[in-house]
C-alpha positions as CSV (number, residue, x, y, z in Angstrom):
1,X,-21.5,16.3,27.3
2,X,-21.6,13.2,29.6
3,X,-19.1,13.3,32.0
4,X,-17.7,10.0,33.1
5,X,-15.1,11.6,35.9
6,X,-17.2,9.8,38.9
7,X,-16.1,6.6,37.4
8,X,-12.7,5.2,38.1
9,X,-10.7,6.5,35.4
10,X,-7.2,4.9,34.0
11,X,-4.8,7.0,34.3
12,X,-2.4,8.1,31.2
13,X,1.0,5.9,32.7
14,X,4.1,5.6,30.7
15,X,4.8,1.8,32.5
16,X,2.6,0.3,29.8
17,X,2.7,2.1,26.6
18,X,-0.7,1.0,25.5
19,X,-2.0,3.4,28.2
20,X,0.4,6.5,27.1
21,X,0.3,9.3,25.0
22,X,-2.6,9.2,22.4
23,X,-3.4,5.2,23.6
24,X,-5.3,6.3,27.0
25,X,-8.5,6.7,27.0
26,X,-10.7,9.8,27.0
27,X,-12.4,10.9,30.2
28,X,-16.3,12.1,28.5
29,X,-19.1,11.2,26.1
30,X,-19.1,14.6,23.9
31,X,-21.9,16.1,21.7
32,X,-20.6,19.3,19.8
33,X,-22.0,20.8,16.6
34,X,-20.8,22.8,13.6
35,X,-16.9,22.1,13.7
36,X,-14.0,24.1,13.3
37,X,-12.7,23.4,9.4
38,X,-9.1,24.2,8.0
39,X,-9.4,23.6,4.1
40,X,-12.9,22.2,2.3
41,X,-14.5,19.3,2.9
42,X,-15.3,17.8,-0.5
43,X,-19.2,18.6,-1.1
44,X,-20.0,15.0,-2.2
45,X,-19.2,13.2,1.5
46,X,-22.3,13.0,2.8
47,X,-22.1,10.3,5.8
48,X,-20.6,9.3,8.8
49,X,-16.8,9.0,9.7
50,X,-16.6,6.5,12.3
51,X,-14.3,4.9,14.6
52,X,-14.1,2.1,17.5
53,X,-11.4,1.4,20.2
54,X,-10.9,0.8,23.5
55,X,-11.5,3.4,26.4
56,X,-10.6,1.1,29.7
57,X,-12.4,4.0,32.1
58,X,-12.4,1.2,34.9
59,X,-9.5,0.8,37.1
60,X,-6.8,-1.8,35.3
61,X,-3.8,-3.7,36.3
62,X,-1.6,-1.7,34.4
63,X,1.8,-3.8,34.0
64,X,-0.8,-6.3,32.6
65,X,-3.1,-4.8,31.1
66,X,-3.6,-5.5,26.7
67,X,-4.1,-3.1,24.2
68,X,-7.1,-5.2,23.3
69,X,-9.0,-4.6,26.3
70,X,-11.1,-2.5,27.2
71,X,-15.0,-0.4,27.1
72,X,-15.5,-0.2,23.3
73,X,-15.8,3.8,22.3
74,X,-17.2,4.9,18.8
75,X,-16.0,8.2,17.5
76,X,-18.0,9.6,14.8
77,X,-17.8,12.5,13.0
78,X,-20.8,13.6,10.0
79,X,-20.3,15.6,7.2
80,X,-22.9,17.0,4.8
81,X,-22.8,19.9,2.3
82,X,-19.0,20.4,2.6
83,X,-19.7,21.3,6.7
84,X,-18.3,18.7,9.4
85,X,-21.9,19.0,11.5
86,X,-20.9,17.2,14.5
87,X,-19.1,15.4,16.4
88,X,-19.7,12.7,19.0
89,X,-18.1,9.2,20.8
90,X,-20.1,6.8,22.8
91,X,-19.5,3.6,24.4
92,X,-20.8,0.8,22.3
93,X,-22.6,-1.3,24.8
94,X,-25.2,-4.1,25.9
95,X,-27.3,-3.9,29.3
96,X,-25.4,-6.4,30.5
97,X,-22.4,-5.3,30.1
98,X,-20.6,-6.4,26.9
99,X,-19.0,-3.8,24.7
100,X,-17.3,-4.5,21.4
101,X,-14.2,-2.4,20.9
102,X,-13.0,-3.0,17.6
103,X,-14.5,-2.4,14.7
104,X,-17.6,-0.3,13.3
105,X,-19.2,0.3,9.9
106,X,-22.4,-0.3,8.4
107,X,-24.3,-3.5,6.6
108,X,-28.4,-4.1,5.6
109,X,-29.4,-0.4,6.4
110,X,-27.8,-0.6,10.2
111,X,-24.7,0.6,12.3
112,X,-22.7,-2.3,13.7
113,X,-20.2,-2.0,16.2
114,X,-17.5,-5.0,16.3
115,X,-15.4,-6.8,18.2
116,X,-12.5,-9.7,18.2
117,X,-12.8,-13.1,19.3
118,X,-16.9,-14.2,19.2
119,X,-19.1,-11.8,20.7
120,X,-22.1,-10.1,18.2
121,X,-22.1,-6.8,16.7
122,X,-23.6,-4.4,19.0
123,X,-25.9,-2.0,16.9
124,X,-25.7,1.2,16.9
125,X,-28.0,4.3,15.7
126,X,-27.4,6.6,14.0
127,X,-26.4,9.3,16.3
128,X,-24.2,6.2,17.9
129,X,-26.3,5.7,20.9
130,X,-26.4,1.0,22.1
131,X,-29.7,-0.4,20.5
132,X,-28.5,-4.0,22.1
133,X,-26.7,-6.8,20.3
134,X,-27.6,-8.0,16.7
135,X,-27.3,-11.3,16.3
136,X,-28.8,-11.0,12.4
137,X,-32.5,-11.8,13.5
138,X,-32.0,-14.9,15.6
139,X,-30.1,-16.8,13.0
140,X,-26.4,-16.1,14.2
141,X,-26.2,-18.8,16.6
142,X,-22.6,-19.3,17.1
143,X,-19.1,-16.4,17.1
144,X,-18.5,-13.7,15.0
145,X,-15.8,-11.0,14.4
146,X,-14.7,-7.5,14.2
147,X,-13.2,-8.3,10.0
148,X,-16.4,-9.5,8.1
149,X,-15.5,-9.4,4.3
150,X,-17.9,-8.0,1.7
151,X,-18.8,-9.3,-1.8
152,X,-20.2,-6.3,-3.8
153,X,-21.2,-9.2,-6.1
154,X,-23.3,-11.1,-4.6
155,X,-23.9,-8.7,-1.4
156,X,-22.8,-11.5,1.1
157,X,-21.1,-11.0,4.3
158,X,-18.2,-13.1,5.1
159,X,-16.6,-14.2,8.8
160,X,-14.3,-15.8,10.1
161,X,-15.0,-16.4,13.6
162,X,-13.6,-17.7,17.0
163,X,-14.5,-17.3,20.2
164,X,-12.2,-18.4,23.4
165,X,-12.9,-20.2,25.9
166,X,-16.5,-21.5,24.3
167,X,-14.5,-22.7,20.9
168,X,-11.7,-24.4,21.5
169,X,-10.7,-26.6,18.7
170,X,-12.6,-24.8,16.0
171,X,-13.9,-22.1,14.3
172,X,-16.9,-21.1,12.7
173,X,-17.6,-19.5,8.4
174,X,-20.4,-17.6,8.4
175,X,-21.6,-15.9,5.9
176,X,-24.8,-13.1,5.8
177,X,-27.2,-11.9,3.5
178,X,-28.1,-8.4,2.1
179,X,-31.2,-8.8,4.3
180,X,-29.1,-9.0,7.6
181,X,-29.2,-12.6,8.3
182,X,-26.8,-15.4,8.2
183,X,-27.4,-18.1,5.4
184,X,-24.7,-20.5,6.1
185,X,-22.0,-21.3,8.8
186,X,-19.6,-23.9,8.4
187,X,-17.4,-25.4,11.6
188,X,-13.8,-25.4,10.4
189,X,-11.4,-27.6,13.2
190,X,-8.3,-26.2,14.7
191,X,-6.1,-27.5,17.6
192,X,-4.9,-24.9,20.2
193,X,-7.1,-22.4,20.0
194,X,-5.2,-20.0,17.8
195,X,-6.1,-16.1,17.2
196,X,-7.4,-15.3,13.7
197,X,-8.1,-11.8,14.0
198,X,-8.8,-11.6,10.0
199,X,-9.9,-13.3,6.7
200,X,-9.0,-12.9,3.1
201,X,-11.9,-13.1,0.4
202,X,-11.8,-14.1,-3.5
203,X,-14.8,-15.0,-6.2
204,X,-13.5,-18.6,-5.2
205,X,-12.0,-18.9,-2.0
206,X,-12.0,-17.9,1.1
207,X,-8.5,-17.0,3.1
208,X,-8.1,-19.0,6.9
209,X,-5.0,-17.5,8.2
210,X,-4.0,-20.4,11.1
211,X,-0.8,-18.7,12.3
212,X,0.9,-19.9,16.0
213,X,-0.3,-17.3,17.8
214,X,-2.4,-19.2,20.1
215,X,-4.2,-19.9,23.5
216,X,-1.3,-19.7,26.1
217,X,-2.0,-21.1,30.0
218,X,1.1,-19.6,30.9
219,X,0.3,-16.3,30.2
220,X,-3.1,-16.6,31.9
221,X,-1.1,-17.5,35.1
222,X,1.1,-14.7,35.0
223,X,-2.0,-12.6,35.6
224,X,-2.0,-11.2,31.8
225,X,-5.1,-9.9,30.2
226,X,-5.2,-11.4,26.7
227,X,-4.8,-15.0,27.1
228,X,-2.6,-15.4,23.6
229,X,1.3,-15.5,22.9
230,X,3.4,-16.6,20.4
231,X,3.3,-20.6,20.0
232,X,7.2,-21.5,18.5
233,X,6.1,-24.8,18.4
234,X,3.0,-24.6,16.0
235,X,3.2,-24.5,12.6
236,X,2.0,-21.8,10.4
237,X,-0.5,-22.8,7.7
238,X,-2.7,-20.8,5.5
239,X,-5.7,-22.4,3.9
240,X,-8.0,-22.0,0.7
241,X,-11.8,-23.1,1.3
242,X,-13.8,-23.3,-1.6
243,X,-16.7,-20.6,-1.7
244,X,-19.1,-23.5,-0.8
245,X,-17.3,-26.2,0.2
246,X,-17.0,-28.0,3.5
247,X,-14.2,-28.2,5.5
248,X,-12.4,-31.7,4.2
249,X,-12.2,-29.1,1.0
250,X,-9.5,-26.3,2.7
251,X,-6.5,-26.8,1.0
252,X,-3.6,-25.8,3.5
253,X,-0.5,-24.6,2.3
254,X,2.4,-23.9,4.6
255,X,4.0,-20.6,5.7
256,X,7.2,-19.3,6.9
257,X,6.6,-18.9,10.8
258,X,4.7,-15.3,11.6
259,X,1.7,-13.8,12.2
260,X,-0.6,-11.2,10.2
261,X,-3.3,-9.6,11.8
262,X,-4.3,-7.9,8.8
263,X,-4.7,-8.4,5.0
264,X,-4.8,-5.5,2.7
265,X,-7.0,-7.2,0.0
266,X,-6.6,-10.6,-1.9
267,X,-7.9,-11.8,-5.5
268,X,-7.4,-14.8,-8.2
269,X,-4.8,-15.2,-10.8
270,X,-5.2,-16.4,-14.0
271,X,-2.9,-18.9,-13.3
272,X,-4.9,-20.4,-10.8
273,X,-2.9,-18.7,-7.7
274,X,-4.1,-16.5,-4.8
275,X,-2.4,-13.4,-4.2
276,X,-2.8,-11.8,-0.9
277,X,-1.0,-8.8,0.8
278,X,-0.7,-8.5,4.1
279,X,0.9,-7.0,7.0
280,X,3.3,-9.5,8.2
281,X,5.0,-9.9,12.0
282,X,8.3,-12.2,12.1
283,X,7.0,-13.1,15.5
284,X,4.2,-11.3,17.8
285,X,3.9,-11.3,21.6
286,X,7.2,-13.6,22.6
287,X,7.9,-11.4,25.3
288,X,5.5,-9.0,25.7
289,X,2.1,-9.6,26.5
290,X,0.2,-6.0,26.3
291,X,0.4,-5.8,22.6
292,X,1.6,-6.3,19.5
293,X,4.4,-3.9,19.2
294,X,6.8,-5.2,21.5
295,X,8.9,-7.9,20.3
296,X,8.7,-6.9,16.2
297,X,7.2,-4.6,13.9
298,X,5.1,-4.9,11.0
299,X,6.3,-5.1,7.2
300,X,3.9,-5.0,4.0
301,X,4.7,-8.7,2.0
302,X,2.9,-10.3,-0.6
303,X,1.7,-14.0,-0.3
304,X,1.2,-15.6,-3.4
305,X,-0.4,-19.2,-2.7
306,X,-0.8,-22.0,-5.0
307,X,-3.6,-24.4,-4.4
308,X,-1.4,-27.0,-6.9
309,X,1.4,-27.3,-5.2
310,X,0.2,-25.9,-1.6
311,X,3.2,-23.5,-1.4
312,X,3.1,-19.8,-0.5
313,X,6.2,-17.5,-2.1
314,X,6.6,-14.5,0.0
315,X,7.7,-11.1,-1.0
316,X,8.8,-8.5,0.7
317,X,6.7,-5.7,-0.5
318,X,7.6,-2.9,1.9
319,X,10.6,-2.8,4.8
320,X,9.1,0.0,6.7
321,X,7.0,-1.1,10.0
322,X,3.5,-0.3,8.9
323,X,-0.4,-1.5,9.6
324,X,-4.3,-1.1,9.3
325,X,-3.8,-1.3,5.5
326,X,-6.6,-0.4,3.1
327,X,-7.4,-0.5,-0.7
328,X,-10.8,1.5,-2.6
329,X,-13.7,-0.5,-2.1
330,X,-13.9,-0.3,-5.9
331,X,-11.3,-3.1,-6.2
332,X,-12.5,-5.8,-3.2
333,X,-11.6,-9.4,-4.4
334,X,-10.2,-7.9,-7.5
335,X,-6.3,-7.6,-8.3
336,X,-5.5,-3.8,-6.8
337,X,-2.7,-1.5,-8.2
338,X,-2.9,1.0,-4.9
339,X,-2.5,-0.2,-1.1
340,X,-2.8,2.5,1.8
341,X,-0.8,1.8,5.0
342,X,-0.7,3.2,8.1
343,X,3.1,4.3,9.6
344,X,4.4,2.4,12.7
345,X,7.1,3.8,15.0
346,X,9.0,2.4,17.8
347,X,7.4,3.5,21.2
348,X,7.7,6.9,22.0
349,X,5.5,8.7,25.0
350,X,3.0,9.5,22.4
351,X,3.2,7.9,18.7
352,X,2.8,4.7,17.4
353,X,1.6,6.8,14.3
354,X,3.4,8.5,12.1
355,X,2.8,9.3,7.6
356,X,-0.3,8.1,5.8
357,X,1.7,5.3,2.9
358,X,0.5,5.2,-0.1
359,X,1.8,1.7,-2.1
360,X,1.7,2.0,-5.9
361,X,1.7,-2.0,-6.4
362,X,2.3,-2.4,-10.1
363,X,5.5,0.1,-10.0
364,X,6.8,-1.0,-6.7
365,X,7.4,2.6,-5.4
366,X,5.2,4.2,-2.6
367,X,4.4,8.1,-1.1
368,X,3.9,9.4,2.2
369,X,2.3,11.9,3.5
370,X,3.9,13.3,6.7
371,X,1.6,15.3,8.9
372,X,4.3,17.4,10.3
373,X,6.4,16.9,13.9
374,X,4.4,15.1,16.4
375,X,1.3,14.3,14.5
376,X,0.5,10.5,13.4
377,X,-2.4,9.5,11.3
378,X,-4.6,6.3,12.1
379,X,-5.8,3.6,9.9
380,X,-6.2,5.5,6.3
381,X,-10.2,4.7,5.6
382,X,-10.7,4.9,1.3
383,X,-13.4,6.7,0.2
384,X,-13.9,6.7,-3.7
385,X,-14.7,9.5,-5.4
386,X,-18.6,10.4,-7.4
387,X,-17.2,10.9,-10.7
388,X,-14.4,8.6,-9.6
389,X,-12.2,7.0,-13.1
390,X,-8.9,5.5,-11.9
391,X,-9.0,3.5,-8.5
392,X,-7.1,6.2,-6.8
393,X,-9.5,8.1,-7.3
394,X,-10.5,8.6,-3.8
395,X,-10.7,10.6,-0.5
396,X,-8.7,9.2,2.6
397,X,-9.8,10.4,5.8
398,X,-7.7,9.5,8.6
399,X,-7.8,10.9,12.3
400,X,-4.2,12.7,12.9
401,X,-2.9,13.2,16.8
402,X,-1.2,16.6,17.4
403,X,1.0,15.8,20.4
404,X,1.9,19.4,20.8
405,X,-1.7,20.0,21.4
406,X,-3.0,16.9,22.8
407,X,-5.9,17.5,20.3
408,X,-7.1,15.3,17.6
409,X,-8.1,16.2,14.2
410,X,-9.9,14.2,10.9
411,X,-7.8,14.7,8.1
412,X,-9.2,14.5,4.6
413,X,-6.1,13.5,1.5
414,X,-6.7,13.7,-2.3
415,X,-5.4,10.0,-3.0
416,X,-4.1,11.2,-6.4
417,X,-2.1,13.8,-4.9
418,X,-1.2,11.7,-1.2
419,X,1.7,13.9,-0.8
420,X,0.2,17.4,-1.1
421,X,-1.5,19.6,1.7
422,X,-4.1,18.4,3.3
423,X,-7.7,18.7,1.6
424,X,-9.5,19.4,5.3
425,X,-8.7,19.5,8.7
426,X,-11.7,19.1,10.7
427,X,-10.7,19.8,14.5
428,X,-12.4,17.9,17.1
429,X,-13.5,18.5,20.7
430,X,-11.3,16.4,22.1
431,X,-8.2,13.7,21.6
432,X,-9.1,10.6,19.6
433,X,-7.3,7.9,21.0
434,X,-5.4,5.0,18.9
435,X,-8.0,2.2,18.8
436,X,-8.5,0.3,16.1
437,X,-10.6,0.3,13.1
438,X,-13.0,2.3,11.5
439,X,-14.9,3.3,8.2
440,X,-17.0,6.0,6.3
441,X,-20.9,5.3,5.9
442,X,-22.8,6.7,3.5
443,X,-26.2,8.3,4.4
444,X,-27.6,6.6,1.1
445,X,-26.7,3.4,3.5
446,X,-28.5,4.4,6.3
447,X,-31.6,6.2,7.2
448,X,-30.5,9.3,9.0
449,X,-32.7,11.6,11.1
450,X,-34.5,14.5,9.5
């Protein structure tokens, strides 16, 4: 165990709610071994469980302090023959100082840890200590960001990246090869600098989401954090670039007004359409400027753009406020009959999480699972299964707050049976916060220590 109490720590505050409850950050860098189980972990996951989000140890102005800010932490927890082995978070980190808090996974045999808005990966090994930033052997020479897309196809990468305040009217397509190094990047202009936190991917397009959240002076010199806010008098525009084409090719289709930080997956129609779902904000940070909760909440839509008329129909999917959704990897760029969703509630002292949704897309009905009074699961990662048929045929491993106990614990669902007991409950050393993203890596992805 490192303890990190000789630093200035921020303290748990209900002022701002990104620092309350389950959304502070956690005092120590732990190393513990052989975990407490409830249940049985499902012999076949052999790999990593990871997560990244932000652990602000340093002091912080809290009445302006974002969500978004903050030391990068990866959590991670590794399971191998049905036992949850151990159990460790670190800061993700550079030597001179840079630490991406938003993302982490693995790609070309290595552990990446990700962040919004420009900076490199930081990578990772595999007992999550910093080996320094990756920047894909010299050839990434621009931004990147914490939602790269994967083509199991042709085993491509795909970005797309900004990066305030060295990009200000454009942003950058990359995309990376199995080997780990970028093969193309393609400048892409927009005006006012807006926040695209996420992409969409097809076999033919790729998905620019240009929604008017944007760059916002004011906000800077009201002493906020995270320079962005709601732009009322943008338009919203979502555009289709040809897998290989240049700019001049987007085609841009108009939107209703909102903001979507992230898609659940996208894929062609036979009729020549796109069809995206995503989690959709009527507006985002009008008001309040530490996050996006404040001024509305999120519901699942469906976009479905057409390229011939450059219209998107919307659909309300789902009413409930929801995020972080996920589908099985099985189905990425392909049309997808499951969606899994994570629960949003209005601010309590400790929950923005509540039941783990799962969408059945071709009946229009959904399930939850609730994990009981005062527990809230994170982002739901989708593990398929070995002998896996269906597409729900899957694990989902999600990390559950108990507020009772201020403990955290990774909880393991049979996706065929999402509203049943829990499969396992592996209890870890110590609270989890809320951060952001995370995924499951293989050890047949990665060469882990003997």
């Amino acid at each position: 165990m490192t303890d990190l109490d000789n630093r200035p720590a921020t303290a748990r505050t209900s002022e701002n709610p990104y620092l309350a409850g389950n959304m502070a950050p956690v005092p120590t860098e732990v190393t513990v071994f052989d975990l407490e189980v409830t249940g049985e972990i499902p012999a076949e996951l052999e790999g990593r469980w990871l997560r990244n989000g932000p652990n602000p140890l340093d002091e912080v102005d809290v009445a302006h302090h974002h969500w978004f800010m903050g030391a990068g932490m990866v959590h991670g927890v590794r399971l191998r023959g049905g036992r949850a082995e151990w159990y460790r978070n670190r800061f993700a980190s550079t030597p001179d100082g840079f630490s991406p808090n938003t993302n982490v996974g693995g790609f070309a045999g290595t552990t990446w840890a990700m962040v919004e808005a420009g900076n490199p990966p930081v990578e990772l090994d595999y007992e999550l200590n910093s080996l320094g930033a990756n920047r894909f052997g010299g050839t990434l020479t621009g931004p990147f960001t914490a939602h790269p897309k994967y083509d199991s196809a042709t085993r491509e990468l795909h970005a797309m990246a900004y990066h305030w305040p060295d990009l200000v009217d454009r942003i950058h397509y990359v995309v990376i090869g199995d080997d780990g190094r970028v093969t193309s990047t393609l400048e892409i202009p927009v005006a006012d600098m807006p926040m695209i936190h996420d992409m969409s991917l097809t076999p033919t397009y790729a998905v620019v989401y240009d929604l008017p959240v944007t760059v916002s002076f004011d906000v800077i010199g009201q002493g906020f954090a995270f320079p962005f806010a709601w732009n009322p008098d943008r338009p919203a525009r979502v555009g289709l670039l040809p897998r290989g084409g240049i700019a001049d090719d987007i085609v841009w289709c108009d939107v209703d007004p909102c903001y979507v930080f992230h898609p659940l997956n996208a894929y062609d129609a036979p009729d020549g359409t796109v069809v995206v779902d995503v989690c959709r904000y009527e507006r985002m940070m009008v008001s309040d400027f530490r996050g996006p909760f404040g001024d509305h909440l999120p519901t699942l839509d469906r976009w479905v753009i057409d390229p011939a008329t450059r219209t998107v129909h919307e659909t309300r999917l789902d009413d409930r406020p929801q995020e972080f959704p996920r589908h099985s990897p099985t189905v990425g760029l392909q049309q997808h009959r499951y969606g899994y969703t994570s629960e949003v509630l209005p601010f309590d002292p400790v929950q923005i999480h509540g039941a783990t949704i799962k969408h059945d897309l071709e009946r229009g009905t959904s399930e939850a699972h609730e994990y009981g009074p005062g527990r809230g699961g994170a982002e739901p990662v989708v593990v398929p299964k070995a002998d896996g048929v269906d597409e729900d045929d899957a694990w989902i491993m999600s990390v559950v707050y108990d507020a009772a106990t201020d403990r955290s614990e990774l909880c393991i669902l049979d996706a065929q049976d999402v509203t049943g007991p829990e499969v396992a409950r592996i209890h870890l050393p110590q609270r989890v916060p809320f951060g952001f993203h995370g995924n499951w890596v293989t050890d047949a992805s990665v060469t882990p220590p003997t």
